[in-house]
N, C-alpha and C positions, 0 to 999 in steps of 0.2 A: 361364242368366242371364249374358248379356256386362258384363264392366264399361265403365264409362264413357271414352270415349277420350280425353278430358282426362287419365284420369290417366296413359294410357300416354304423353304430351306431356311431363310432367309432368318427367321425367327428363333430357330434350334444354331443356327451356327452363330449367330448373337449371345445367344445364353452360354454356349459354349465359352466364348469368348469372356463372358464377364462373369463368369466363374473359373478361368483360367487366371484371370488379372485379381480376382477375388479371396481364393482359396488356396490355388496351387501353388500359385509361384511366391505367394508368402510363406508357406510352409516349406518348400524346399529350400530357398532360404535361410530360414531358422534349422533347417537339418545342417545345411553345411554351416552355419556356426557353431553348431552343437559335437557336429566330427570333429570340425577343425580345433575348438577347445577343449574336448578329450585327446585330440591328438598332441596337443602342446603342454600338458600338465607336467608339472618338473616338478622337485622338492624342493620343501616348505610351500606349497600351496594350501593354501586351506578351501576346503573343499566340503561341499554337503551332498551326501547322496541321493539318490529317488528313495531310498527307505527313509531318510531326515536322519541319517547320522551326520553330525560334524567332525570332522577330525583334518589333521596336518598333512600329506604326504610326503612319507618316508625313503619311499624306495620308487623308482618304476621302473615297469619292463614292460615287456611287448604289447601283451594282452590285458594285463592286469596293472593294480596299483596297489603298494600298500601303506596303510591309511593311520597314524597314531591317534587314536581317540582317546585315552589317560596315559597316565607314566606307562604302565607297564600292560599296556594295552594294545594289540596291533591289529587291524584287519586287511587279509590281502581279500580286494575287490574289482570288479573286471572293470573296465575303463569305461562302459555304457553306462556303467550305475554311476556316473560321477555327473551328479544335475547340473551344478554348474561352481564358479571356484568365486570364493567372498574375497573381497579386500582385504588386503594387510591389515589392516587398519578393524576391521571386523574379527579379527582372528582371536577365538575366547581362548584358544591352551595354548601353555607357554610356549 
């Protein structure tokens, strides 16, 4: 008598499962919070980049952003480099 081959499935669609509820859907997640607050970045945010720059922003536009890091300093940066945006309250330049 062969058992039924559903149940041998049975094992692989399980693991599938809890590395779906494990892995995936926590990380897609964190992606759409991570669009959604590159897509909302305004001026005067303060902001640290994936390279560890800190600076203000200045300007935005489409694609990019630009970034006051000293007085007379400016960086335009595309809006993916932008890791994530500090508190007021955090914000080291004037």
């Amino acid at each position: 008598m062969n058992p039924n081959p559903l149940v041998n499935l049975f094992p692989v669609i399980l693991i599938f499962f809890i590395m779906y509820f494990i892995l995936i859907r926590p990380q897609k997640k964190q992606q759409r919070e991570l669009e959604k607050m590159q897509g909302s970045l305004k001026k005067n945010d303060a902001v640290v980049t994936y390279g560890g720059i800190h600076g203000i922003v200045v300007n935005v536009k489409e694609g990019t952003v630009t970034v006051r890091v000293d007085d007379n300093v400016r960086l335009e940066v595309d809006k993916t480099a932008i890791a994530r945006v500090e508190k007021q309250e955090q914000a080291r330049l004037p």
